[in-house]
C-alpha positions, 0 to 999 in steps of 0.5 A, spaced: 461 479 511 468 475 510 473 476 516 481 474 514 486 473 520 489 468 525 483 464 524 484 463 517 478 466 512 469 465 515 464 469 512 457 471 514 450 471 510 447 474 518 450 480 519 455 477 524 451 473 528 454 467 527 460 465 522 462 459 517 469 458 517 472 457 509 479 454 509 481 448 513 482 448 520 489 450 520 489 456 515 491 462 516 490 468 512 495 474 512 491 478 507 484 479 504 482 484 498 475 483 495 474 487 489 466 486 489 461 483 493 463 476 489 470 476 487 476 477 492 482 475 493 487 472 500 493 470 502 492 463 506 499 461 509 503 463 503 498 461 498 495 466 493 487 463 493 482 466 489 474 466 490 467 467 486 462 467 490 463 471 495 468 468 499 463 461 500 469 457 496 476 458 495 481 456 489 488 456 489 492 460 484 498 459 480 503 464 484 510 467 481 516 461 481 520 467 487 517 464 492 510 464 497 506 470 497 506 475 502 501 481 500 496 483 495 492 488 491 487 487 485 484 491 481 479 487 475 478 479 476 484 478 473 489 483 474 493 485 480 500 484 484 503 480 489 508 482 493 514 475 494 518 477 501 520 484 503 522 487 497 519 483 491 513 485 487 510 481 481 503 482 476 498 479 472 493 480 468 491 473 466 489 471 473 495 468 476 497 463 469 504 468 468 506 472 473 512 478 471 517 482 475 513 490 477 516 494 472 518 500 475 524 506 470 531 503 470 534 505 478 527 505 481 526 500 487 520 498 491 524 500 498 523 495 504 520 501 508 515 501 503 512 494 504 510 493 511 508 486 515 508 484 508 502 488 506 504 492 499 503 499 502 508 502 497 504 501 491 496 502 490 492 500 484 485 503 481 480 498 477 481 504 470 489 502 470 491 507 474 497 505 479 502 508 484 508 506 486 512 510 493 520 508 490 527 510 493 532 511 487 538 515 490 537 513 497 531 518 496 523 517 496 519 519 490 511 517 488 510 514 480 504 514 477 502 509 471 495 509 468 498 502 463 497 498 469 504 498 471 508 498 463 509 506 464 511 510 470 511 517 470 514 522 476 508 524 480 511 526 487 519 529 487 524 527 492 525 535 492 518 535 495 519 531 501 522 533 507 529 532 508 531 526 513 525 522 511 529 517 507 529 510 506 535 507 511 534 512 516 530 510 522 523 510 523 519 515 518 516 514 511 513 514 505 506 510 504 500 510 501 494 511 505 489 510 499 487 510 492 481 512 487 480 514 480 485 519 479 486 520 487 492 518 491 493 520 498 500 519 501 503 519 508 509 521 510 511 521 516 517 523 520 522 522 525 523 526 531 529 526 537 536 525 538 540 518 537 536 512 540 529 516 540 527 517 534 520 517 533 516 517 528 511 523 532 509 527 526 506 526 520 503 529 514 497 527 509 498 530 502 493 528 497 492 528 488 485 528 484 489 529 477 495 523 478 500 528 481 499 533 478 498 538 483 498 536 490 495 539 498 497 538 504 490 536 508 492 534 514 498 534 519 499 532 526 502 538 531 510 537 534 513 541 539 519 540 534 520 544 529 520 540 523 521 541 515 513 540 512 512 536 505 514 543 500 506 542 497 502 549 498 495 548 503 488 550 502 485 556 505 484 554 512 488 548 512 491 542 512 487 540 519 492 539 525 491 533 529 495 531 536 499 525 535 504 521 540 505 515 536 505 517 529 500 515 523 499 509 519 
Protein backbone atom coordinates (compact mmCIF):
# COMPACT_ATOMS: atom_id res chain seq x y z
CA UNK A 1 0.00 0.00 0.00
CA UNK A 2 1.26 3.48 -0.50
CA UNK A 3 -0.70 6.68 1.23
CA UNK A 4 0.34 10.28 0.16
CA UNK A 5 -0.56 13.44 2.14
CA UNK A 6 0.38 15.90 5.24
CA UNK A 7 2.81 13.45 6.26
CA UNK A 8 4.46 13.19 3.05
CA UNK A 9 4.51 9.70 0.97
CA UNK A 10 4.66 5.98 3.48
CA UNK A 11 4.27 2.82 2.08
CA UNK A 12 3.08 -0.80 3.45
CA UNK A 13 4.33 -4.21 2.56
CA UNK A 14 1.92 -5.66 5.92
CA UNK A 15 -1.47 -4.43 5.03
CA UNK A 16 -1.47 -1.36 6.98
CA UNK A 17 -0.01 -2.77 10.32
CA UNK A 18 2.83 -0.53 10.27
CA UNK A 19 4.29 2.19 7.95
CA UNK A 20 7.56 3.27 6.25
CA UNK A 21 7.89 6.94 5.49
CA UNK A 22 9.52 7.63 1.75
CA UNK A 23 10.36 11.32 1.53
CA UNK A 24 12.20 12.96 4.14
CA UNK A 25 10.82 14.16 7.24
CA UNK A 26 9.79 17.59 5.71
CA UNK A 27 7.71 16.28 2.72
CA UNK A 28 4.45 16.69 1.76
CA UNK A 29 2.66 15.17 -0.96
CA UNK A 30 -0.20 16.87 -2.74
CA UNK A 31 -0.71 14.16 -5.14
CA UNK A 32 -0.45 10.55 -5.98
CA UNK A 33 -1.12 8.50 -9.24
CA UNK A 34 0.16 5.07 -9.68
CA UNK A 35 -0.38 3.56 -13.03
CA UNK A 36 0.72 -0.13 -11.73
CA UNK A 37 1.59 -1.88 -8.90
CA UNK A 38 5.33 -0.68 -9.33
CA UNK A 39 5.35 2.74 -11.37
CA UNK A 40 3.63 5.93 -9.89
CA UNK A 41 3.58 9.03 -9.85
CA UNK A 42 3.36 12.13 -6.93
CA UNK A 43 3.71 15.77 -6.41
CA UNK A 44 6.09 16.03 -3.30
CA UNK A 45 5.80 20.12 -2.36
CA UNK A 46 5.78 21.38 -6.10
CA UNK A 47 8.23 18.74 -7.18
CA UNK A 48 6.98 16.09 -9.74
CA UNK A 49 8.85 12.48 -8.30
CA UNK A 50 8.63 9.38 -10.27
CA UNK A 51 8.92 5.82 -8.72
CA UNK A 52 9.89 2.23 -9.92
CA UNK A 53 9.44 0.00 -7.53
CA UNK A 54 6.30 0.26 -5.98
CA UNK A 55 6.72 3.38 -3.96
CA UNK A 56 9.99 2.05 -2.19
CA UNK A 57 12.05 5.05 -3.74
CA UNK A 58 11.63 8.13 -5.23
CA UNK A 59 13.28 10.21 -8.00
CA UNK A 60 12.82 13.59 -9.00
CA UNK A 61 11.59 14.55 -12.58
CA UNK A 62 12.36 17.30 -14.83
CA UNK A 63 8.89 19.50 -14.82
CA UNK A 64 7.69 22.42 -17.23
CA UNK A 65 9.92 25.74 -16.90
CA UNK A 66 5.85 27.73 -15.94
CA UNK A 67 6.39 26.98 -12.66
CA UNK A 68 5.89 24.01 -9.63
CA UNK A 69 3.64 21.53 -10.20
CA UNK A 70 0.10 21.33 -8.52
CA UNK A 71 -1.51 17.98 -9.71
CA UNK A 72 -1.01 14.99 -12.04
CA UNK A 73 -2.26 12.25 -14.16
CA UNK A 74 -0.32 9.31 -16.01
CA UNK A 75 -1.54 7.27 -18.20
CA UNK A 76 1.77 4.63 -19.53
CA UNK A 77 5.31 5.10 -17.71
CA UNK A 78 6.18 8.08 -19.85
CA UNK A 79 3.05 9.69 -20.73
CA UNK A 80 1.11 12.19 -18.81
CA UNK A 81 0.15 15.63 -17.72
CA UNK A 82 1.02 18.19 -14.99
CA UNK A 83 -1.38 20.86 -14.11
CA UNK A 84 1.38 24.35 -13.30
CA UNK A 85 -0.92 26.87 -10.97
CA UNK A 86 -4.90 27.11 -11.34
CA UNK A 87 -4.94 27.06 -14.98
CA UNK A 88 -2.15 25.67 -16.67
CA UNK A 89 -1.83 22.07 -17.94
CA UNK A 90 1.23 20.68 -19.64
CA UNK A 91 2.43 17.02 -21.28
CA UNK A 92 4.84 14.60 -21.90
CA UNK A 93 5.57 11.69 -23.59
CA UNK A 94 9.09 10.98 -22.69
CA UNK A 95 9.02 10.96 -18.84
CA UNK A 96 9.34 14.37 -18.02
CA UNK A 97 12.53 15.23 -20.32
CA UNK A 98 9.99 18.05 -22.51
CA UNK A 99 7.11 18.98 -21.40
CA UNK A 100 4.43 21.13 -24.12
CA UNK A 101 1.62 23.37 -23.51
CA UNK A 102 -1.92 20.70 -23.44
CA UNK A 103 -3.01 21.67 -26.79
CA UNK A 104 -6.63 22.08 -26.88
CA UNK A 105 -8.96 23.68 -30.47
CA UNK A 106 -8.13 27.29 -30.90
CA UNK A 107 -10.62 29.62 -28.34
CA UNK A 108 -10.94 26.51 -25.81
CA UNK A 109 -9.45 26.74 -22.36
CA UNK A 110 -9.05 24.51 -19.45
CA UNK A 111 -11.27 26.73 -16.84
CA UNK A 112 -10.29 27.60 -13.24
CA UNK A 113 -13.64 25.70 -12.23
CA UNK A 114 -12.35 22.79 -13.90
CA UNK A 115 -9.05 22.43 -11.70
CA UNK A 116 -10.11 21.92 -8.02
CA UNK A 117 -7.39 22.04 -5.12
CA UNK A 118 -4.87 21.81 -7.69
CA UNK A 119 -5.95 18.46 -8.76
CA UNK A 120 -6.59 18.31 -12.96
CA UNK A 121 -10.26 17.23 -12.26
CA UNK A 122 -11.22 18.76 -15.90
CA UNK A 123 -9.00 16.46 -17.77
CA UNK A 124 -9.15 12.32 -17.41
CA UNK A 125 -6.58 10.43 -19.63
CA UNK A 126 -6.80 6.38 -20.29
CA UNK A 127 -3.63 4.16 -21.05
CA UNK A 128 -4.96 3.54 -24.97
CA UNK A 129 -4.51 7.45 -25.62
CA UNK A 130 -7.94 8.43 -25.08
CA UNK A 131 -8.42 11.65 -23.04
CA UNK A 132 -11.20 14.05 -21.96
CA UNK A 133 -11.14 17.45 -21.35
CA UNK A 134 -14.08 19.68 -19.45
CA UNK A 135 -13.25 23.40 -21.26
CA UNK A 136 -15.22 26.79 -21.52
CA UNK A 137 -14.95 28.47 -24.78
CA UNK A 138 -17.86 31.43 -24.90
CA UNK A 139 -18.08 31.46 -21.23
CA UNK A 140 -19.91 27.92 -21.64
CA UNK A 141 -18.62 24.33 -20.49
CA UNK A 142 -18.23 21.67 -23.20
CA UNK A 143 -16.39 18.10 -23.09
CA UNK A 144 -13.62 17.25 -25.81
CA UNK A 145 -12.64 13.83 -26.41
CA UNK A 146 -9.01 12.74 -28.29
CA UNK A 147 -7.86 9.34 -28.83
CA UNK A 148 -3.96 11.09 -29.95
CA UNK A 149 -3.12 11.52 -26.42
CA UNK A 150 -3.96 15.16 -26.51
CA UNK A 151 -2.64 16.24 -30.22
CA UNK A 152 -6.52 16.25 -31.64
CA UNK A 153 -9.55 17.02 -29.96
CA UNK A 154 -13.15 16.32 -31.03
CA UNK A 155 -16.54 17.89 -29.30
CA UNK A 156 -17.91 14.80 -27.53
CA UNK A 157 -20.21 16.73 -24.67
CA UNK A 158 -22.18 20.35 -26.40
CA UNK A 159 -22.53 23.31 -24.46
CA UNK A 160 -26.41 23.18 -25.70
CA UNK A 161 -26.46 19.85 -23.47
CA UNK A 162 -25.88 21.55 -20.13
CA UNK A 163 -28.29 23.03 -18.55
CA UNK A 164 -28.23 26.77 -18.67
CA UNK A 165 -26.61 28.50 -15.66
CA UNK A 166 -24.00 25.94 -14.92
CA UNK A 167 -21.29 28.37 -16.71
CA UNK A 168 -17.75 28.85 -15.85
CA UNK A 169 -18.02 32.70 -13.94
CA UNK A 170 -21.21 31.84 -12.38
CA UNK A 171 -20.92 30.64 -8.46
CA UNK A 172 -20.91 27.24 -7.29
CA UNK A 173 -21.95 24.65 -9.73
CA UNK A 174 -19.76 22.85 -12.54
CA UNK A 175 -18.53 20.54 -14.82
CA UNK A 176 -16.13 17.71 -13.93
CA UNK A 177 -14.82 14.53 -14.18
CA UNK A 178 -15.73 11.97 -12.29
CA UNK A 179 -13.75 9.29 -13.78
CA UNK A 180 -12.45 7.52 -17.18
CA UNK A 181 -11.95 4.19 -19.05
CA UNK A 182 -11.48 2.68 -22.34
CA UNK A 183 -14.06 4.61 -24.11
CA UNK A 184 -16.10 5.63 -20.98
CA UNK A 185 -16.48 8.79 -19.19
CA UNK A 186 -18.44 9.76 -16.79
CA UNK A 187 -19.23 13.44 -16.16
CA UNK A 188 -20.58 15.36 -13.31
CA UNK A 189 -22.35 18.56 -13.54
CA UNK A 190 -23.52 20.13 -10.60
CA UNK A 191 -25.99 23.04 -10.22
CA UNK A 192 -26.46 25.90 -8.05
CA UNK A 193 -29.76 26.50 -6.59
CA UNK A 194 -31.13 29.78 -4.15
CA UNK A 195 -31.42 33.50 -4.37
CA UNK A 196 -28.19 35.88 -4.36
CA UNK A 197 -25.95 35.04 -1.57
CA UNK A 198 -27.11 31.41 -1.07
CA UNK A 199 -26.29 29.49 -3.85
CA UNK A 200 -25.65 26.22 -3.28
CA UNK A 201 -24.58 23.71 -5.62
CA UNK A 202 -27.50 21.18 -4.08
CA UNK A 203 -28.33 19.30 -7.15
CA UNK A 204 -26.12 17.45 -9.34
CA UNK A 205 -26.22 14.90 -12.17
CA UNK A 206 -23.88 12.08 -13.32
CA UNK A 207 -24.04 11.58 -17.20
CA UNK A 208 -22.07 8.73 -18.57
CA UNK A 209 -20.12 7.82 -22.46
CA UNK A 210 -18.98 3.95 -23.47
CA UNK A 211 -18.49 5.21 -27.17
CA UNK A 212 -16.17 8.56 -26.70
CA UNK A 213 -19.18 10.87 -26.53
CA UNK A 214 -20.99 9.75 -28.99
CA UNK A 215 -23.93 8.86 -27.17
CA UNK A 216 -24.87 9.92 -23.55
CA UNK A 217 -27.08 8.96 -20.38
CA UNK A 218 -28.05 10.37 -17.62
CA UNK A 219 -27.60 7.68 -14.66
CA UNK A 220 -27.79 9.46 -11.51
CA UNK A 221 -29.08 12.69 -10.27
CA UNK A 222 -29.92 13.98 -6.92
CA UNK A 223 -33.53 14.86 -5.91
CA UNK A 224 -34.26 19.37 -5.31
CA UNK A 225 -37.03 20.70 -4.17
CA UNK A 226 -36.24 23.14 -6.62
CA UNK A 227 -37.30 23.12 -10.09
CA UNK A 228 -34.27 22.54 -12.22
CA UNK A 229 -33.32 22.48 -15.77
CA UNK A 230 -31.57 18.54 -16.28
CA UNK A 231 -28.33 17.65 -18.65
CA UNK A 232 -30.58 17.48 -22.35
CA UNK A 233 -29.28 13.55 -22.40
CA UNK A 234 -32.08 10.83 -22.67
CA UNK A 235 -32.33 8.09 -19.19
CA UNK A 236 -32.61 4.33 -19.32
CA UNK A 237 -35.57 2.69 -18.78
CA UNK A 238 -36.25 3.28 -15.05
CA UNK A 239 -33.70 5.55 -14.46
CA UNK A 240 -31.26 7.49 -13.84
CA UNK A 241 -31.28 6.84 -9.93
CA UNK A 242 -32.27 9.48 -7.36
CA UNK A 243 -30.10 10.13 -4.39
CA UNK A 244 -30.64 12.69 -1.67
CA UNK A 245 -28.21 15.49 -1.47
CA UNK A 246 -27.89 18.65 0.85
CA UNK A 247 -24.39 19.68 -0.04
CA UNK A 248 -24.00 18.63 -3.85
CA UNK A 249 -21.67 16.02 -5.39
CA UNK A 250 -17.80 15.69 -5.66
Amino acid sequence: AVGAGAVGIVTSSDGGHSWVKRLGTNSSADDLDFINSRVGFAVDNGELVRTVDGGESWQALLHPVAGGVSGTDFWSPNAGLVSVGSQSLFVTSDGGTSWQPLPLPPGWTVSNASIADGQPAGVCFTDKRVGWAVASHAHRYAVLVTTTGGRTWSLALSSAVIPAGVEPDKPAGGVTIAGCEGEAAWILISQAVGQMDMRLPATFDLIRSLDLGRSWVDVLRSTSEVRVGRPKVPTYPGGPQSVQSESGAW
